[in-house]
C-alpha positions as a Markdown table, in Angstrom:
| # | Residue | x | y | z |
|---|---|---|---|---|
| 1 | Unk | 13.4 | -12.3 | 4.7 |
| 2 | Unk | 10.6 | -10.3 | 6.3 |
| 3 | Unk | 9.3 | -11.7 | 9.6 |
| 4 | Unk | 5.4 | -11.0 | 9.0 |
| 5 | Unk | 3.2 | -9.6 | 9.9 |
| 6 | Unk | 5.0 | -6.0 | 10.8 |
| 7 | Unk | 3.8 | -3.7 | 13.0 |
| 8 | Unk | 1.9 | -0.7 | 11.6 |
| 9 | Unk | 5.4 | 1.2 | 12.6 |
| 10 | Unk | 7.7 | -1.0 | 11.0 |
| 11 | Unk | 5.7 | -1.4 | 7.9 |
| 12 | Unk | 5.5 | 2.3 | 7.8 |
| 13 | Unk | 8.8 | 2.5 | 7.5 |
| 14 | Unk | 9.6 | -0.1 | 5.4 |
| 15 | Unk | 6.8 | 1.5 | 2.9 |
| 16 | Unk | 9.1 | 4.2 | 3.0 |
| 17 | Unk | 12.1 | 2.7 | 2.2 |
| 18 | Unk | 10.9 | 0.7 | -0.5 |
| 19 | Unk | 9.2 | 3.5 | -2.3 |
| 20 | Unk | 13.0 | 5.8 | -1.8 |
| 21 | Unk | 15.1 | 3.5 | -2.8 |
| 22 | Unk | 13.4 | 0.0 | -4.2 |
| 23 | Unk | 10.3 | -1.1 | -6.6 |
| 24 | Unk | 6.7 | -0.2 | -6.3 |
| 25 | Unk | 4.2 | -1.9 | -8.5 |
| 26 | Unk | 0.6 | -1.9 | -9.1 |
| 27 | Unk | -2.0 | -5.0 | -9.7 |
| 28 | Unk | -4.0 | -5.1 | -12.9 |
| 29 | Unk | -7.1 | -4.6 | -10.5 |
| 30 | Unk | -5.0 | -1.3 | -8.4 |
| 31 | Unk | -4.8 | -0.1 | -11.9 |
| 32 | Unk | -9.0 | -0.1 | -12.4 |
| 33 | Unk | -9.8 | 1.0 | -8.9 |
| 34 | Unk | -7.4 | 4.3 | -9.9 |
| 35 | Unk | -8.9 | 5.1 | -13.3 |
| 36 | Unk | -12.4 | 4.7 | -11.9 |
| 37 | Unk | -11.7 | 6.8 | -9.0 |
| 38 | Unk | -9.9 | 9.3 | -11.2 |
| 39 | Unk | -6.5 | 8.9 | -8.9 |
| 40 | Unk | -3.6 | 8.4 | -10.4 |
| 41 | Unk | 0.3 | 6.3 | -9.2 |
| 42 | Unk | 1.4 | 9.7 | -7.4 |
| 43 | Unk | -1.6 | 10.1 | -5.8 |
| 44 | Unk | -1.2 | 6.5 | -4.0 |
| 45 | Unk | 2.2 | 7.2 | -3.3 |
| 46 | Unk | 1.6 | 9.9 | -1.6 |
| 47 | Unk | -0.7 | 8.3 | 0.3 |
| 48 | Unk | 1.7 | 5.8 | 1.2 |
| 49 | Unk | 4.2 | 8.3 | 2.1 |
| 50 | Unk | 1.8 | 9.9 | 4.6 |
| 51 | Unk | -1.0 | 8.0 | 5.4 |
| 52 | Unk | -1.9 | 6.1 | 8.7 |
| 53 | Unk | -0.9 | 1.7 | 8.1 |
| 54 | Unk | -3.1 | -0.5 | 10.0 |
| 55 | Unk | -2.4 | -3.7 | 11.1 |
| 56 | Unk | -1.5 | -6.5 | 8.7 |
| 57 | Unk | -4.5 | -9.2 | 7.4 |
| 58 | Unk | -3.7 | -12.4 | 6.2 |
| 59 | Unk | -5.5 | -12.4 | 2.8 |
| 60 | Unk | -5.0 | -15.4 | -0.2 |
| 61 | Unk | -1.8 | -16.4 | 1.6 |
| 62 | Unk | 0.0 | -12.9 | 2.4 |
| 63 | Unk | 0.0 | -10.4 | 5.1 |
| 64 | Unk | -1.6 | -7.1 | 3.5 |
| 65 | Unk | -1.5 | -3.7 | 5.4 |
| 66 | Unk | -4.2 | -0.9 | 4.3 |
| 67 | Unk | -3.0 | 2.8 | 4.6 |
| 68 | Unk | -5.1 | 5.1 | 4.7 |
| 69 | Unk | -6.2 | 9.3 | 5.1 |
| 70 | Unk | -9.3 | 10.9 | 5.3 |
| 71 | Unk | -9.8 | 10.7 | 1.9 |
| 72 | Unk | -7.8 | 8.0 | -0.2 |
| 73 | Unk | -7.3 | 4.6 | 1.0 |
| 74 | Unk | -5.4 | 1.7 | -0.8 |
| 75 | Unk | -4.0 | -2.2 | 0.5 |
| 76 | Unk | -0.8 | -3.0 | -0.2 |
| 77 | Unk | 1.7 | -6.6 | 0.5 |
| 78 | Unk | 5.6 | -6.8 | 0.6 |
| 79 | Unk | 7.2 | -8.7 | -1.8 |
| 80 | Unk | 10.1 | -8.9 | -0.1 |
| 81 | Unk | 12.2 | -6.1 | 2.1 |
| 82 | Unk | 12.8 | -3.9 | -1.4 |
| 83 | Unk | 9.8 | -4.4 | -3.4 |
| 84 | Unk | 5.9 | -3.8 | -2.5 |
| 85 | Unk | 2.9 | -4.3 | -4.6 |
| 86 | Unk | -0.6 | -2.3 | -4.5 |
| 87 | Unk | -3.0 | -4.5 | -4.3 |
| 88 | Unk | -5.7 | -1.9 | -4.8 |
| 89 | Unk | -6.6 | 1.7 | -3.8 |
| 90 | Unk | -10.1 | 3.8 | -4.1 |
| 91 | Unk | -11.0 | 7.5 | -3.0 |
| 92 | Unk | -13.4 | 7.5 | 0.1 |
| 93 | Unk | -16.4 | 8.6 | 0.0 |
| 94 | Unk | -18.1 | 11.6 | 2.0 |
């Protein structure tokens, strides 16, 4: 079981792992954000791959970690130590 919150670091790396070798999936609401941004799955997964995680927020009973670049940001909660779920994601705006 995951001792939450992470540190940005650990959940970093866990991020990692999870989207290697275990299950990504993406809220109904993730899913609107993306087609109204005009992103698309790869694009947040990339994100995650390379983007900067903050620290964890307690939100509706879970710890959720945003990650984020200069241009894409999205918020996403562990499952558990295999599976993460994106909670949403939206393109920033210049």
């Amino acid at each position: 079981m995951l001792g939450e919150p992470l540190n940005p670091s650990d959940a970093r790396r866990l991020i990692r792992e999870i989207i290697q070798s275990g299950s990504v999936t993406f809220s109904g609401h993730a899913q609107q954000e993306l087609d109204k941004d005009d992103l698309t799955t790869a694009d947040v997964l990339n994100l995650l791959r390379g983007g900067i995680v903050e620290p964890a927020e307690l939100e509706r009973g879970s710890w959720r970690y945003r990650v984020r670049t200069a241009r894409m940001c999205a918020v996403v909660a562990f499952r558990s130590e295999t599976e993460l779920r994106i909670v949403t994601a939206w393109r920033l705006k210049p």
